[in-house]
C-alpha positions in Angstrom: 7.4 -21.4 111.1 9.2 -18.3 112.0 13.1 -19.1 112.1 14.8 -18.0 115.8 18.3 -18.9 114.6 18.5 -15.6 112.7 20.4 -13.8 114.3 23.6 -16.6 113.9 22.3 -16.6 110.4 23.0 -13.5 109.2 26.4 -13.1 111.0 29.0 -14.8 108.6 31.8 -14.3 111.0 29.9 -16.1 113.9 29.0 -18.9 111.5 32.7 -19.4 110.6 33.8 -19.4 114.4 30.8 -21.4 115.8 31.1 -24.3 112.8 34.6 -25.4 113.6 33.6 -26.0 117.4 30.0 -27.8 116.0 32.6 -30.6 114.1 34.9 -30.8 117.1 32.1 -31.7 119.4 30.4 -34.1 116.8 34.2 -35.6 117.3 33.9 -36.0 120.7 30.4 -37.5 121.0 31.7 -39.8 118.2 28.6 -38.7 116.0 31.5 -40.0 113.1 31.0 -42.4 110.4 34.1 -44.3 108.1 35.1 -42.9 105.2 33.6 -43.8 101.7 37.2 -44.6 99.6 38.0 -46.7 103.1 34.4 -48.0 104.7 36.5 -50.3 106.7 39.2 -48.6 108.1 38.4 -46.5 111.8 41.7 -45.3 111.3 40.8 -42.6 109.0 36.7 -41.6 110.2 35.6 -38.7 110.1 32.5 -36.2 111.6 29.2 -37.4 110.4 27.5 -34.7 108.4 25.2 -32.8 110.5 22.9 -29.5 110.9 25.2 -26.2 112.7 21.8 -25.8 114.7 19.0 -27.9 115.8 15.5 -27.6 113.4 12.4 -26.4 114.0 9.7 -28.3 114.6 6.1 -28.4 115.5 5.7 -29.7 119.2 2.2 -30.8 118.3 3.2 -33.0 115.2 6.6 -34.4 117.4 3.9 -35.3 119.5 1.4 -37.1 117.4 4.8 -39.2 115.4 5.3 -40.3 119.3 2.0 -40.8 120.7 0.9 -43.0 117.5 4.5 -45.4 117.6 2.9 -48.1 120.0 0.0 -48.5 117.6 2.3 -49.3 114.9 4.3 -51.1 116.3 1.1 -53.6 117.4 -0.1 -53.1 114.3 3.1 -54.3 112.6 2.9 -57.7 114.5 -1.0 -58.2 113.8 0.1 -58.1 109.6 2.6 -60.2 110.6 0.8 -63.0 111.5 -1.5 -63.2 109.3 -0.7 -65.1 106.5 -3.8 -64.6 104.3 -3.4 -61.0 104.2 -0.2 -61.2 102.9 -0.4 -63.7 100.7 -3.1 -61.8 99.2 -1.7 -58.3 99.2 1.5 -59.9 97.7 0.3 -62.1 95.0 0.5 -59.3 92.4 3.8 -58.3 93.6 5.7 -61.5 93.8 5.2 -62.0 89.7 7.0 -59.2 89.2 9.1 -58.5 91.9 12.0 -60.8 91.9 13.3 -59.6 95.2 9.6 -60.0 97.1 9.6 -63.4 95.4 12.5 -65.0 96.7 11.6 -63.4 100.3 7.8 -64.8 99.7 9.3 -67.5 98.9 11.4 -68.4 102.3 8.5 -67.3 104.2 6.2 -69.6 102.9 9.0 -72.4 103.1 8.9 -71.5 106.9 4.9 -71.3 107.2 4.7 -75.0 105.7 8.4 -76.8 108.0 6.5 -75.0 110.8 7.5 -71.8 112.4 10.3 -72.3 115.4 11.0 -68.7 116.4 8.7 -68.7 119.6 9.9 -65.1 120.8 9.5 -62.2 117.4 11.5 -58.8 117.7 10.5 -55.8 116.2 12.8 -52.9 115.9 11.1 -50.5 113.2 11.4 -46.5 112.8 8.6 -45.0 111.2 9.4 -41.7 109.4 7.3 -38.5 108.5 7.2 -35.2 106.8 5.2 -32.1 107.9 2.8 -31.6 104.8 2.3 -27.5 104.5 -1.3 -26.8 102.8 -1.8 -23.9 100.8 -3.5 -22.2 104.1 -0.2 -22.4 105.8 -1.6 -25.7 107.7 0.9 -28.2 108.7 -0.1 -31.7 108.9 2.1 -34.5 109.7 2.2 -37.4 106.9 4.0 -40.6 107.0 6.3 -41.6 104.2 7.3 -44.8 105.3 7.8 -47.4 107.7 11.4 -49.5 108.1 11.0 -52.9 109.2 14.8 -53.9 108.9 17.8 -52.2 109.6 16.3 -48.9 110.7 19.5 -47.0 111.1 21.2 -44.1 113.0 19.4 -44.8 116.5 22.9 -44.6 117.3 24.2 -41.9 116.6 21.1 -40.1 116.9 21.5 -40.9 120.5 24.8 -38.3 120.7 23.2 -35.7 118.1 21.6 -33.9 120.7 24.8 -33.1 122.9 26.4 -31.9 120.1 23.7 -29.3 119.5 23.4 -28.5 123.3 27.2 -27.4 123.5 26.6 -25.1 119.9 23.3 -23.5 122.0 25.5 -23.1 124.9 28.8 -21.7 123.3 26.2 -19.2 121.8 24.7 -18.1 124.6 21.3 -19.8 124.0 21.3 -21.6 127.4 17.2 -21.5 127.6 16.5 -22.9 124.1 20.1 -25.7 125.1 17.6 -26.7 128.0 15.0 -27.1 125.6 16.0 -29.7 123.5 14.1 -33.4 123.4 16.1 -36.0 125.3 17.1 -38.8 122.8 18.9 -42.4 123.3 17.0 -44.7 120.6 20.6 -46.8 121.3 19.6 -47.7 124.6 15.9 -48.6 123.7 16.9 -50.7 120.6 19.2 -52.2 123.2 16.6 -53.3 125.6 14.7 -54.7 123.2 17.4 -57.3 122.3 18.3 -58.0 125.6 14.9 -58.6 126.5 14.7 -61.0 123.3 17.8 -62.7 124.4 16.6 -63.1 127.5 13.1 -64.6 126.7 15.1 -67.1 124.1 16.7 -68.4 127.8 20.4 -69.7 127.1 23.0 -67.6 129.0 25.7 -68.8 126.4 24.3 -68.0 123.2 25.5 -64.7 121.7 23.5 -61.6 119.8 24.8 -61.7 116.0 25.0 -58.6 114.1 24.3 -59.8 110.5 26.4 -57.4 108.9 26.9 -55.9 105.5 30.9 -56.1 103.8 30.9 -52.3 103.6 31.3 -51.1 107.2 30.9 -46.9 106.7 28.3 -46.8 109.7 30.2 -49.3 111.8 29.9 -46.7 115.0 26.1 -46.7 115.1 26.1 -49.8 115.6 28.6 -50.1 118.2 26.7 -47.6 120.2 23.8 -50.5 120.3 26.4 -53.7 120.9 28.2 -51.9 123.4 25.2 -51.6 125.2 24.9 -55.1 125.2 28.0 -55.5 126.2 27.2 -53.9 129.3 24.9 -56.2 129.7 27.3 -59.3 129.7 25.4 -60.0 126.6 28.1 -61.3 124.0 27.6 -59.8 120.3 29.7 -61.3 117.4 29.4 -59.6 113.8 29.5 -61.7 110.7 28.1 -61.4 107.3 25.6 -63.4 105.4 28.7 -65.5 103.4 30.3 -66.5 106.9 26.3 -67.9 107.8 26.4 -69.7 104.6 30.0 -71.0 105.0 29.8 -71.8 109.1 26.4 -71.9 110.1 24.2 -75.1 110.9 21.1 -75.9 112.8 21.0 -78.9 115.1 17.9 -81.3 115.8 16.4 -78.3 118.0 17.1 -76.4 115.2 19.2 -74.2 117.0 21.8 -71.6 114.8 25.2 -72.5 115.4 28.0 -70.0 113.9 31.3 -71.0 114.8 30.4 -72.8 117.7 28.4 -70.0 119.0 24.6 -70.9 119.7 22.8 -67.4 118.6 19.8 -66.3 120.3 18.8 -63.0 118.3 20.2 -62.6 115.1 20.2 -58.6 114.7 20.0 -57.6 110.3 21.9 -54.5 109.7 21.5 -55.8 106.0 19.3 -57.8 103.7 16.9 -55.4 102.6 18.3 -54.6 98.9 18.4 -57.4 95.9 22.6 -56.6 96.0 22.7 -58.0 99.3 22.2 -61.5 98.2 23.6 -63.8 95.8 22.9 -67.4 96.0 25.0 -68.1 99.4 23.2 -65.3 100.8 19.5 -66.6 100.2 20.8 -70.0 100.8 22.3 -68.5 104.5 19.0 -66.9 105.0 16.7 -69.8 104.6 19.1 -71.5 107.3 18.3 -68.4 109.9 14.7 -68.3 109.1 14.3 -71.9 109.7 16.3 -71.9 112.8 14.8 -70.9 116.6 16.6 -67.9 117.1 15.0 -64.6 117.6 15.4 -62.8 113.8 14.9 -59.2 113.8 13.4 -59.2 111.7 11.7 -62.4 110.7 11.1 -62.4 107.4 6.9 -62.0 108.0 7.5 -58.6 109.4 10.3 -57.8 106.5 7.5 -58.2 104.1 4.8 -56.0 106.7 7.3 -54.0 105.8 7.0 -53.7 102.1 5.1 -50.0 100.4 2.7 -52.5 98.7 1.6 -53.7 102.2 1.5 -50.1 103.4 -0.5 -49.1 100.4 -3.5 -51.3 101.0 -3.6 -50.9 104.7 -4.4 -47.5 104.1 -7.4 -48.7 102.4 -10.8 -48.2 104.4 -11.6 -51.1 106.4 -8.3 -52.6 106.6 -7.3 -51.2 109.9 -10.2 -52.6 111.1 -9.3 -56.3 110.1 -6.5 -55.8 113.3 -7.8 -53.1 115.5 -11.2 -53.6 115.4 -11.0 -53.4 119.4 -9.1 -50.4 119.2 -10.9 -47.7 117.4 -8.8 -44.7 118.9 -5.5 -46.6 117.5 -7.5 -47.1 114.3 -7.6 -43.1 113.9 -4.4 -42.5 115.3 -2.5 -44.6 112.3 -5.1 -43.3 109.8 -4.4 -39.8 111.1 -0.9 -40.0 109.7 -1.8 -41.7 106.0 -0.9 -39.7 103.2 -3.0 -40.4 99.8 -1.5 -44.1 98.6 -2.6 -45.8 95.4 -2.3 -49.3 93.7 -1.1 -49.7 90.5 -2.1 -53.0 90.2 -3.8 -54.5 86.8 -7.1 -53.4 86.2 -9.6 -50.5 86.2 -8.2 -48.9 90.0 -4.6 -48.7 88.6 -5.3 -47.8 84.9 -6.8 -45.0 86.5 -3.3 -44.4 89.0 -1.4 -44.7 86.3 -3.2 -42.0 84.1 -3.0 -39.7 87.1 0.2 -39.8 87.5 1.0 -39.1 84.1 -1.1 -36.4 83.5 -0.1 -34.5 86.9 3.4 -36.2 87.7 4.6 -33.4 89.8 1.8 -34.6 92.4 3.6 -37.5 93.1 6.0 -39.7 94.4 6.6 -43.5 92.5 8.1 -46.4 95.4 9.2 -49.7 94.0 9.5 -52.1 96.8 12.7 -51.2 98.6 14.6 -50.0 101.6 17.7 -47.8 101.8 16.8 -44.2 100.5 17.8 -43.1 97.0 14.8 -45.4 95.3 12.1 -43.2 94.3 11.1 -41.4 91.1 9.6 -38.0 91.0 8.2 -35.4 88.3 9.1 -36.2 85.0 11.0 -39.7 86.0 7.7 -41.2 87.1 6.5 -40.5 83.8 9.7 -42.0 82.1 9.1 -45.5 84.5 5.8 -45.5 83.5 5.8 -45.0 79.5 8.4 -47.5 79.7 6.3 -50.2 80.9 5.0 -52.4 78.3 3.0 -54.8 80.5 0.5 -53.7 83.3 1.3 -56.5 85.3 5.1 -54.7 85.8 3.4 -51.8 87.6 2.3 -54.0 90.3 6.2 -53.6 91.9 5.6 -50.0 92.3 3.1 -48.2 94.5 1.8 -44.3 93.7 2.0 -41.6 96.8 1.3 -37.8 97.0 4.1 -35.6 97.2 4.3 -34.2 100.9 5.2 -30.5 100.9 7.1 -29.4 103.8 7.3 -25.7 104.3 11.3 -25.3 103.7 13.9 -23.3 106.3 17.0 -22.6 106.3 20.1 -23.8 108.3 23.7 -24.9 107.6 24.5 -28.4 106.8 28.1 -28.9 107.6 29.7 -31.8 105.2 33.3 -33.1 105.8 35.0 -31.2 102.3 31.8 -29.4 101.4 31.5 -25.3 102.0 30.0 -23.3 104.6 26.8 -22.2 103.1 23.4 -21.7 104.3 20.7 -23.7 102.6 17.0 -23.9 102.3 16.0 -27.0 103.8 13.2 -29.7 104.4 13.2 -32.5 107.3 12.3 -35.9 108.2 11.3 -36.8 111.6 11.6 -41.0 112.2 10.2 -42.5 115.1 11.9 -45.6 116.7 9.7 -48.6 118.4 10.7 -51.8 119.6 8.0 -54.8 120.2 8.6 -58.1 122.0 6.6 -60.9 121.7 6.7 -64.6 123.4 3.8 -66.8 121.5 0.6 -64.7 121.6 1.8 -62.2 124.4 3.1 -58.8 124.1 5.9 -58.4 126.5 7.8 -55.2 125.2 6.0 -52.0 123.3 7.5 -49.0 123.5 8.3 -45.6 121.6 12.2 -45.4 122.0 13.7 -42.0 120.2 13.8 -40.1 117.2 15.7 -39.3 114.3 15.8 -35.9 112.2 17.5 -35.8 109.4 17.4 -33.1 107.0 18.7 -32.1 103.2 19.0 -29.1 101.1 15.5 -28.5 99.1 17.5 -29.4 95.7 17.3 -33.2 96.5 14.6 -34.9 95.7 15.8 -38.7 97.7 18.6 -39.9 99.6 19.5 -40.4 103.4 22.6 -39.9 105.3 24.4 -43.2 104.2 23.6 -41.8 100.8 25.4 -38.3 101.5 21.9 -36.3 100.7 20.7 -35.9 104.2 22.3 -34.8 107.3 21.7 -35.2 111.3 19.3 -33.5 113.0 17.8 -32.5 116.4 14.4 -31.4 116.4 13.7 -28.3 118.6 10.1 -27.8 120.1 8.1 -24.5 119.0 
């Protein structure tokens, strides 16, 4: 890709003017976040850290990340019903996994009380990279899919002005026009109002399950405020207040405070710290319960690399979308290479793979959140470290995506104006509803680019690695 931002590049002065108005207008559109020595004080926010000027991006693989959403997110709800699968695709995992255990755990709990939840809500964001083959092919690969607490939709949804006013103050009013309209807020939005409205009680609230660190507190209150302009009424609490103040009645119902709760909305749960004994305790109570959990804890586990290694083994696409061959090469259009390092001949042979060419790869354990991967010589560390096969079976093997790097500045509350070589991530948002068997609710809703400087290997925004992004079109 042939950079068109170069003449701003390579005029220091115009970088130093333009930057200060870039931050100002991230201020306005409240792209901010709270502070990390005061995550629950708005008093003191500040801008959330973003690119000076939107990235470039291949229309053609924005496209394809859009056009291929709806198929996952139907796929995502197939897996998620069907027990056998996994229960099979798990078994390895849960003997090792602690974490996967105690959520396989609840699940099946659930399977054998008998499942209450009769509407399911799927808000997921599926993210890519744009592989670069030694031809100078670009390709676009997926690296994951998030099943719970797929963040930034909301501020994602005020990126793009802020980029639109830089393009204008510059003089770029054509390429201003340009830029992809983006409001994943609004979409994750509907999706919980539609759930809320399906689960049919006018006086039960939407809860935001809610972590006790509240940095990214505004993201979030871009999504409940659209709610709230629904007249639908959103409380926050955390898993401790559930555990404390929660109960279910002979409907089972979720009562919190006197509060029925129609859709309870996780903007945590997805990392072992997250829990202590209250916590699994409070969510057993929730998964039991009627309300509409987004996620339930079937689709957490869909969610899981181990589950996203084996489905891109041949034939398992089939097992959902047999009826839908053109989905079926959609999805499969997107895999990168994924292998098992379960015990046995197939993951012996991973494992030697990845030791004798580590570089190649990418080692996932089982969790959410950025910041959890192992690359080059580290994979080779986890693995030499492992004494017993049957530990390997928590981590899955993937090749290393190379995007073709760029350059831009990534402006950073305290950090210095410099220009950086750079790589991207392009996450698609989808939201599903379904009532019993039928679909009511599938949709592609936004996107979210982030990007980071070429000399970090993992990490996300929260993290203070990556940055916000807009993607513009070429």
């Amino acid at each position: 890709m042939t950079a068109s931002w170069d003449d701003v590049f390579n005029n220091r002065l115009l970088i130093e003017e333009i930057a200060p108005i870039a931050i100002d207008a991230a201020l306005l559109q409240g792209v901010i976040l709270r502070t990390k020595e005061q995550p629950n004080l708005s008093e003191v926010a500040n801008y959330a850290p973003f690119t000076l000027l939107p990235s470039l991006v291949p229309k053609a693989l924005y496209d394809q990340a859009k056009a291929v959403q709806q198929d996952f997110n139907l796929l995502l709800d197939l897996v998620s019903q069907d027990e056998g699968f996994l229960e099979e695709v798990l078994a390895s995992t849960v003997k090792v996994d602690d974490f996967i255990a105690h959520l396989f755990k609840i699940y099946k709990q659930v399977l054998k009380e008998g499942i209450a939840q009769s509407v399911f809500l799927g808000l997921n964001r599926s993210d890519y990279m744009f592989d670069c083959d030694t031809d100078g092919n670009t390709s676009l690969k997926q690296i994951e899919i998030n099943t719970i607490a797929a963040s930034f939709g909301g501020l994602a949804s005020r990126t793009t002005e802020v980029h639109k006013h830089v393009l204008n103050v510059l003089g770029k009013y054509k390429q201003s026009s340009e830029l992809l309209p983006n409001n994943p807020s609004k979409g994750i939005a509907d999706g919980i109002a539609k759930a809320w409205e399906l689960y049919a009680s006018e006086k039960a609230v939407v809860l935001f399950l809610v972590e006790n660190s509240q940095r990214n507190i505004f993201d979030q209150r871009l999504i409940e405020n659209e709610l709230w302009k629904r007249n639908i009424r959103v409380i926050r609490r955390k898993l401790k207040d559930v555990s404390e103040r929660a109960l279910l009645d002979q409907d089972r119902s979720l009562y919190i405070d006197e509060h029925e709760v129609a859709v309870v909305y996780f903007r945590i749960g997805y990392m072992p710290d997250n829990y202590d004994e209250q916590g699994w305790e409070a969510r057993l109570l929730m998964e039991r319960s009627k309300a509409v959990k987004c996620p339930d804890i079937a689709t957490q586990l869909t969610g899981t690399k181990k589950v996203q290694q084996e489905l891109s083994r041949p034939g398992a696409l089939e097992r959902f979308l047999a009826s839908k061959p053109e989905a079926i090469a959609r999805i499969r259009g997107t895999f990168a290479g994924l292998y098992s390092l379960d015990e046995g001949e197939e993951g012996d042979k991973t494992a030697a793979m990845a030791l004798a060419n580590p570089e190649r790869f990418v080692l996932k354990p089982q969790r959410e959140g950025g910041g959890n991967n192992f690359y080059g010589e580290e994979i080779k560390d986890v693995l030499e470290n492992i004494k017993d096969p049957s530990e390997r079976t928590s981590y899955i093997l993937m090749d290393k995506i190379r995007p073709q790097p760029f350059r831009n500045y990534l402006l950073k509350a305290g950090s210095d104006l410099k220009l950086s070589e750079c790589i991207s991530e392009l996450g698609m948002f989808g939201v599903y509803v379904r009532q019993g068997k039928e679909m009511i609710l599938n949709e592609q809703i936004g996107h979210l680019l982030r990007t980071k400087a070429t000399e970090h290997e993992d990490g996300g925004v929260a993290a203070g690695v990556a940055v916000l992004d807009n993607p513009y079109p070429i």
